[in-house]
C-alpha positions in Angstrom: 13.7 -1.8 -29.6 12.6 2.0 -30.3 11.7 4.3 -27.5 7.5 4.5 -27.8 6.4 8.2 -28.7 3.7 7.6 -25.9 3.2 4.6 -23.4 0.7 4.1 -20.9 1.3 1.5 -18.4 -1.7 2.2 -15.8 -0.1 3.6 -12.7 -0.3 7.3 -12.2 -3.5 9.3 -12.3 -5.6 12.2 -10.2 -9.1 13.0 -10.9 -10.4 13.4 -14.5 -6.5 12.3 -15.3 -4.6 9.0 -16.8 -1.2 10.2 -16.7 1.4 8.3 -19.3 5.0 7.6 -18.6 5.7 8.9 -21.7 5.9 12.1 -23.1 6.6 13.6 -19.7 5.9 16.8 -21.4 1.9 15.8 -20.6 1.0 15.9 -23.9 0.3 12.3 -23.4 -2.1 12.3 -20.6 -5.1 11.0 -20.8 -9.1 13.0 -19.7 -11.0 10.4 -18.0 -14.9 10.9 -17.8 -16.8 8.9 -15.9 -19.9 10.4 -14.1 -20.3 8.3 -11.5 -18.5 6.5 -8.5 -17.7 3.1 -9.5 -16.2 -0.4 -8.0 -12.5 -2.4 -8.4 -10.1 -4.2 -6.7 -7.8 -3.0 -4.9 -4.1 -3.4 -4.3 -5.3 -5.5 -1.0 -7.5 -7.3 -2.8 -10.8 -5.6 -1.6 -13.7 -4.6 -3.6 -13.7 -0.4 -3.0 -16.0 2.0 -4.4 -14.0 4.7 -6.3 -15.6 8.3 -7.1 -16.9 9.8 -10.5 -13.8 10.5 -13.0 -11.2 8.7 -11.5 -9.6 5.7 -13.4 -10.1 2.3 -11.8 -6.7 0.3 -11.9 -8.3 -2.8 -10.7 -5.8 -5.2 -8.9 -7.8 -8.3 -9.5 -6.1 -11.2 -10.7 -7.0 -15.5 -10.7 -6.9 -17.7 -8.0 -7.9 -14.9 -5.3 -4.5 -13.2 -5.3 -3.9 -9.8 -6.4 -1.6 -9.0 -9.2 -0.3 -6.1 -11.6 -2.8 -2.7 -11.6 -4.7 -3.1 -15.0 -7.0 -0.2 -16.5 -10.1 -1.5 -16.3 -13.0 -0.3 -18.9 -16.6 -0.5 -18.8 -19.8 0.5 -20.7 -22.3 1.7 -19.0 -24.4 -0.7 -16.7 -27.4 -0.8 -14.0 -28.1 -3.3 -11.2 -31.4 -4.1 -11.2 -31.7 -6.2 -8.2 -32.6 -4.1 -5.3 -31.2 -4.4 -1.7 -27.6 -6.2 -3.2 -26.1 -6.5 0.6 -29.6 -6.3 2.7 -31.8 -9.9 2.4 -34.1 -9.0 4.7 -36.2 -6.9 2.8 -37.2 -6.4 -0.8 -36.0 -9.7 -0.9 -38.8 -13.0 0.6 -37.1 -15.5 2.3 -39.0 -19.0 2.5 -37.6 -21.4 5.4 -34.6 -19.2 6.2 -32.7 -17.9 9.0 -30.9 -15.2 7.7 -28.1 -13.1 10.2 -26.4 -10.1 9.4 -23.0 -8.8 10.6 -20.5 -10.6 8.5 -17.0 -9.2 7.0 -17.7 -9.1 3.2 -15.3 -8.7 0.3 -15.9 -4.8 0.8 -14.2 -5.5 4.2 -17.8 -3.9 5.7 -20.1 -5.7 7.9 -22.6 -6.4 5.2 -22.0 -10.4 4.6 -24.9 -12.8 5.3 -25.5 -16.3 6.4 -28.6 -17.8 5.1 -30.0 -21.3 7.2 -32.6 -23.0 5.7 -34.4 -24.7 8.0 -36.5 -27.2 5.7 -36.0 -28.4 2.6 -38.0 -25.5 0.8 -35.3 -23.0 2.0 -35.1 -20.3 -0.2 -33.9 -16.4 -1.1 -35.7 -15.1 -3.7 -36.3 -10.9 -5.7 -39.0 -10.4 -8.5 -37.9 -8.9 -11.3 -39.5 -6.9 -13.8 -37.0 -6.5 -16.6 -36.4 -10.2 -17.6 -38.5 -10.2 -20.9 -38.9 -12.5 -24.1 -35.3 -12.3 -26.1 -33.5 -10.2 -23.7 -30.3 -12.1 -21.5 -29.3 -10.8 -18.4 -26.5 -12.2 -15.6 -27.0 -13.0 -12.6 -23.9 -12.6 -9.8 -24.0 -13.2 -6.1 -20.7 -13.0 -3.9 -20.8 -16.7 -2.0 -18.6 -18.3 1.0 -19.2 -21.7 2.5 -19.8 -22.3 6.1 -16.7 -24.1 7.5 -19.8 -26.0 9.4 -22.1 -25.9 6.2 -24.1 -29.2 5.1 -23.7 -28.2 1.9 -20.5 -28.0 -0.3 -22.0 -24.9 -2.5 -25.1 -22.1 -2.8 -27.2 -22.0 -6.5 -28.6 -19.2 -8.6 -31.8 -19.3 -10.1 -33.6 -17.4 -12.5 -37.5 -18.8 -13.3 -41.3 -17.3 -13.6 -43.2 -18.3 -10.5 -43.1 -18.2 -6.9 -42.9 -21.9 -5.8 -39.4 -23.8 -5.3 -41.2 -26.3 -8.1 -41.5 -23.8 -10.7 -42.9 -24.7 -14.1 -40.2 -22.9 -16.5 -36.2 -21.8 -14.8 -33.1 -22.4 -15.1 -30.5 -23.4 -12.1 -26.4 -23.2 -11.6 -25.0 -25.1 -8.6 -21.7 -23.4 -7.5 -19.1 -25.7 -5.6 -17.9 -23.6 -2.8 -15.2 -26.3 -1.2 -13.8 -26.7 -4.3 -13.9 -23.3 -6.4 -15.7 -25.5 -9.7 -18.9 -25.1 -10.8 -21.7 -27.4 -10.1 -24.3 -28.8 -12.0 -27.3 -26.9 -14.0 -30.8 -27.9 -14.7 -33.3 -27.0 -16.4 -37.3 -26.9 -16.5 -39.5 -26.0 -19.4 -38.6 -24.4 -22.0 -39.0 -20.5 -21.4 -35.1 -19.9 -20.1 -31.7 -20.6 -21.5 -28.6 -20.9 -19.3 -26.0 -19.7 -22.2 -22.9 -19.4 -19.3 -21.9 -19.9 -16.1 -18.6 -18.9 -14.3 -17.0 -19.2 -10.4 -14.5 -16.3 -9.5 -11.8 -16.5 -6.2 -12.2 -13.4 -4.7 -9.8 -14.5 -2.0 -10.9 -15.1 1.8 -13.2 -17.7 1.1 -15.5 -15.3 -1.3 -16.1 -16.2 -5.0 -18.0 -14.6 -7.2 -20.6 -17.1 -8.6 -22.9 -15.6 -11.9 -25.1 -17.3 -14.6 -25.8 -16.1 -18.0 -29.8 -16.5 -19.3 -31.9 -15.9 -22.2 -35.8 -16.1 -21.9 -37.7 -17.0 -25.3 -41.0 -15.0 -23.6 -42.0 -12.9 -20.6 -42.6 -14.5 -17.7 -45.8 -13.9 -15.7 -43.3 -13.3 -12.5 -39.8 -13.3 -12.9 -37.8 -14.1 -9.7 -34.0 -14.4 -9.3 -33.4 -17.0 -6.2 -30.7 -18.5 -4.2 -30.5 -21.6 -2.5 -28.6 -22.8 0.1 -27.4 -26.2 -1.2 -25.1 -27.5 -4.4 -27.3 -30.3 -5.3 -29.9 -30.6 -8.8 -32.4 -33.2 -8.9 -34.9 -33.1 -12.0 -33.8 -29.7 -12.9 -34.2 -28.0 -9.3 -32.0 -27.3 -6.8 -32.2 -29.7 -3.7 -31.8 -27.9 -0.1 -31.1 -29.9 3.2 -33.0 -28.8 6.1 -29.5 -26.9 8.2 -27.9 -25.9 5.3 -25.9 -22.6 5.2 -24.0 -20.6 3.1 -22.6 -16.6 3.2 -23.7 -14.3 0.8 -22.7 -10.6 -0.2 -23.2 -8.5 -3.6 -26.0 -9.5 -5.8 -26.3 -8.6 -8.9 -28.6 -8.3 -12.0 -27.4 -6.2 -15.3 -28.4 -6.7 -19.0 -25.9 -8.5 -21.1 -23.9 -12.3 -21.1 -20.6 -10.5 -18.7 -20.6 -10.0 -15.0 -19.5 -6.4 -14.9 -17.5 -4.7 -11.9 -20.0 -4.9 -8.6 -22.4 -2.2 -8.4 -24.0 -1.6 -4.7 -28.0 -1.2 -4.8 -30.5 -0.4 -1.8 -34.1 0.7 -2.9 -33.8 1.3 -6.6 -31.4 0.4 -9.9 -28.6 2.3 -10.0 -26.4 2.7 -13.0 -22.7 2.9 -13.5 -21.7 5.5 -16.4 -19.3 4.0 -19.3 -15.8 4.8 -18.9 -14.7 7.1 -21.4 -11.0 7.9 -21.5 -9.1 10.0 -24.5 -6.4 12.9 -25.5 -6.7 15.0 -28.0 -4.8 18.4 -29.8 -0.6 17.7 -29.5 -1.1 14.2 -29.3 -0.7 14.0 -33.0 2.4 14.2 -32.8 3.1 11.5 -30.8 1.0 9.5 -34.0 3.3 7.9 -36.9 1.0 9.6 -40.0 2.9 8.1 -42.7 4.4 5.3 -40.9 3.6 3.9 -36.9 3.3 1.4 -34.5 -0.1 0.6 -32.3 0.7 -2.0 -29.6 -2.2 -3.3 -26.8 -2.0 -5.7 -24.1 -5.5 -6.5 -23.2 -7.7 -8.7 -21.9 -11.4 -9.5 -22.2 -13.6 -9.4 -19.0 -15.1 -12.7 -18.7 -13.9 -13.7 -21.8 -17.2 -12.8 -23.8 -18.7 -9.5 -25.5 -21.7 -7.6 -24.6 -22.0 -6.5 -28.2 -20.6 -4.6 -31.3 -19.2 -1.1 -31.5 -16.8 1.4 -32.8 -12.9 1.7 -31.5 -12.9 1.0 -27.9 -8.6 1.3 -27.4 -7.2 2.7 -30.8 -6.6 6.3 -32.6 -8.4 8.1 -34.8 -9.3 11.4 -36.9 -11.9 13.3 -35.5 -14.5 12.8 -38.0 -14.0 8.3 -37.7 -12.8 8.3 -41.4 -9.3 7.1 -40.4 -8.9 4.6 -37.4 -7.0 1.9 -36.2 -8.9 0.2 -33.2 -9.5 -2.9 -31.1 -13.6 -3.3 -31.2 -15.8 -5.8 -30.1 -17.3 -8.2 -32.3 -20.2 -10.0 -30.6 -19.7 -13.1 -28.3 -17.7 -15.7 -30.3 -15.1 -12.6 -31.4 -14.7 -10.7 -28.1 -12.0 -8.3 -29.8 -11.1 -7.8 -33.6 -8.7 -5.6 -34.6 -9.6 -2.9 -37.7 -7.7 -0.6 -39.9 -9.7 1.7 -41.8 -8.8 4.5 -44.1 -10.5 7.6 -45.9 -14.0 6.4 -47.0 -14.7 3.3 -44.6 -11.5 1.1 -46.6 -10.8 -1.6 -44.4 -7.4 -2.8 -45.0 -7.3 -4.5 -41.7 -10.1 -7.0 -40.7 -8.7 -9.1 -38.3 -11.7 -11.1 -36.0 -10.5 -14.6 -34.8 -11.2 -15.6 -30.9 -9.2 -12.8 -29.2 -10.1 -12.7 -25.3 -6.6 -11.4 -24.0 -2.6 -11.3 -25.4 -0.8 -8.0 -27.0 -1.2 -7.1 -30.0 0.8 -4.5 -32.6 0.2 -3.2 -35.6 2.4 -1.3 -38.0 2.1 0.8 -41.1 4.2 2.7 -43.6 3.6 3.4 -47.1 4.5 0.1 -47.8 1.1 -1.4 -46.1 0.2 -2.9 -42.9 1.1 -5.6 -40.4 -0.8 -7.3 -37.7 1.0 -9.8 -35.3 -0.9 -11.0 -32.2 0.7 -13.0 -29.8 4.1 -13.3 -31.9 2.2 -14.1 -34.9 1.9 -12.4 -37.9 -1.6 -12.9 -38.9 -3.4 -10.0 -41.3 -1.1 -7.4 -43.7 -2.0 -4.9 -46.6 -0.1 -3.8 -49.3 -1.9 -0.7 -49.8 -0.6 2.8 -48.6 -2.7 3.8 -45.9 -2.3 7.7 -46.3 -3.8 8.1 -42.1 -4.4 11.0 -40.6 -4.7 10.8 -36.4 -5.4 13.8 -34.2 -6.2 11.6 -31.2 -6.1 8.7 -29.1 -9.6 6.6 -27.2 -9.9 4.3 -24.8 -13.4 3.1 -23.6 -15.1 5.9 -26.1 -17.6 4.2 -27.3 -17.1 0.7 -25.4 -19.9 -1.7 -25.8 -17.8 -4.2 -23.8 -15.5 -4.8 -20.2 -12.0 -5.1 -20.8 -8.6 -4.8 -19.1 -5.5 -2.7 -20.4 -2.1 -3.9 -19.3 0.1 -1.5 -21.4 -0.6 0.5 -24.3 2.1 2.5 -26.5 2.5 4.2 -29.7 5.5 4.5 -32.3 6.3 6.7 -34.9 8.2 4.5 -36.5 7.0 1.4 -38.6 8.8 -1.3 -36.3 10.3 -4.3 -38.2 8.7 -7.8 -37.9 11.5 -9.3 -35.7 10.4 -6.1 -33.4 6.7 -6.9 -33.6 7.2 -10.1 -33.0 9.3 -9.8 -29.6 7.0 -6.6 -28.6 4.2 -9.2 -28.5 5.3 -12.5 -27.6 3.8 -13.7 -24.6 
């Protein structure tokens, strides 16, 4: 196999700089803009806030266990529920005992244990964002009680104020087992379009809910409930039952994005935008190359559509070669485009994670994903690159494992062992 012309496997980096393994000359490394502190996972498998400009290799891996650093990239995002890790006061708690003091995924003090002490025990935040058409997700961080009466917690999100409300939607979360629970519904103003359960490690998991409303609701309240049980579309609490809570979160879009703390206002996280620009070129095959990504999708889904997010390109976007995003049932595609918008790559079936190379010469273009050849072109590309994104214009969360560059058109026996899982 070739030696890349530039690699980046995500391990070295200062403020404002990615550094790549390759050149060592630094004609590689990366300017990362970010203008804001931000969250990830660290190598001990804790949630840490990082500070504005410096990469976030996030450490987070299934099953609660930490694994390999990947480069984690965001679009910009807000939490819009206030007080995320204090419940005792923009939030109203009906028939609760709520205690402070706990050891959260942060490793602070900041974890909660919620009691309800009646069968109308309840946690509950209006919201003023939720409106007809738009979908939001809703996170909480959530532990059992090792003494709990109840094997889970569920999220709601419905217009009213009452535990019977006329239009919500519900997502019990199975604590003892990791799994999710049960949903329900009543009415017809809300959708649930997803739900998902994250091990966090220690106990935590990270529960969220994806909904739609078809109008704007007179109140719109985000809740949680101390029990894993639906019965006629509502959640079901037991007078005792308890759970831990930590993290809450309320962003725009079907993907829970990384953690982003709140006290008395929204507060926004700035996109990640990572590039490299000038002598780069030369580490760009222009009449013959290699591209090659390992990614991965964050939560599997898209938040929308948008230009290259990890690929190379001329300055003016008339030549490109990127992974995009490609709404929710294509979370990546994979385009080649030359002078005057020609695609003569167009690859969008169901990518959510796997590597990924493609090669040109002035023979055409090859795509193989996953040792598979899947998309070519026959037409000479003629590119021109003078540089190298990652995150520019990201309209979606994703992970990168490895990226490199050739200036060589590798053969397909090379593709096809450079991306074989």
């Amino acid at each position: 196999m070739p030696t890349p012309s530039l690699l980046i496997v995500p391990a070295r980096f200062k403020s404002g700089k990615l550094y790549s393994q390759v050149p060592t000359s630094g004609t590689g490394d990366f300017t990362v803009t970010r203008a804001t502190a931000a969250t990830r996972v660290n190598a001990s498998g804790l949630i840490e806030s990082v500070a504005s400009g410096i990469p976030r290799l996030d450490y987070f891996a299934s099953g609660g266990a930490v694994g390999c650093p990947a480069l984690l990239i965001e679009p910009s995002g807000s939490n819009l529920a206030l007080q995320s890790e204090n419940f005792v006061t923009t939030w109203a708690a009906n028939n609760l005992n709520i205690t402070s003091g706990f050891t959260s995924p942060f490793n602070n003090a900041n974890g909660t244990l919620i009691e309800a002490t009646s069968v109308a025990g309840r946690l509950r935040q209006t919201i003023a964002a939720i409106t007809s058409g738009t979908t939001h997700t809703f996170s909480l961080f959530a532990k059992a009680d090792s003494f709990a009466l109840t094997s889970g917690i569920t999220l709601t999100v419905n217009d009213g104020t009452s535990s019977n409300y006329a239009s919500g939607v519900c997502q019990a979360f199975r604590l003892d087992t990791g799994a999710l629970g049960t949903s329900g519904t009543v009415g017809a103003g809300f959708t649930l379009t997803r739900a998902s359960i994250e091990n966090y490690g220690n106990g935590w998991y990270r529960c969220n809910m994806t909904v739609t409303a078809s109008y704007t609701p007179a109140t719109s309240i985000i809740g949680v409930r101390a029990t894993s049980t639906i019965s006629a579309g509502l959640p079901s609490t037991a007078s005792g039952s308890t759970v831990y809570i930590w993290g809450a979160q309320l962003e725009t879009g079907s993907v829970a994005t990384s953690y982003i703390p709140t006290t008395t206002a929204a507060v926004t996280r700035n996109a990640d935008v990572i590039s490299v620009t000038g002598a780069v070129s030369g580490c760009i095959g222009q009449t013959e190359g290699t591209l090659y990504w390992d990614i991965a999708a964050v939560g599997g889904v898209n938040t929308g559509t948008g230009n290259p997010e990890f690929g190379v390109r001329n300055q003016a976007f008339t030549n490109w070669i990127g992974l995009t995003s490609n709404g929710p049932t294509n979370p990546f595609r994979i385009t080649a485009r030359t002078t005057g918008s020609v695609s003569l790559i167009n690859y969008q079936a169901n990518i959510t994670s796997g590597k990924a190379a493609l090669a040109w010469s002035s023979a055409g273009l090859v795509l193989y994903v996953n040792g598979v050849s899947v998309a070519t072109s026959a037409t000479n590309p003629n590119f021109s690159f003078s540089r190298v994104d990652i995150g520019n214009t990201s309209t979606m969360p994703f992970k990168a494992n490895a990226f490199a560059l050739y200036t060589t058109r590798l053969t397909n026996a090379e593709l096809e062992t450079l991306t074989t899982l």
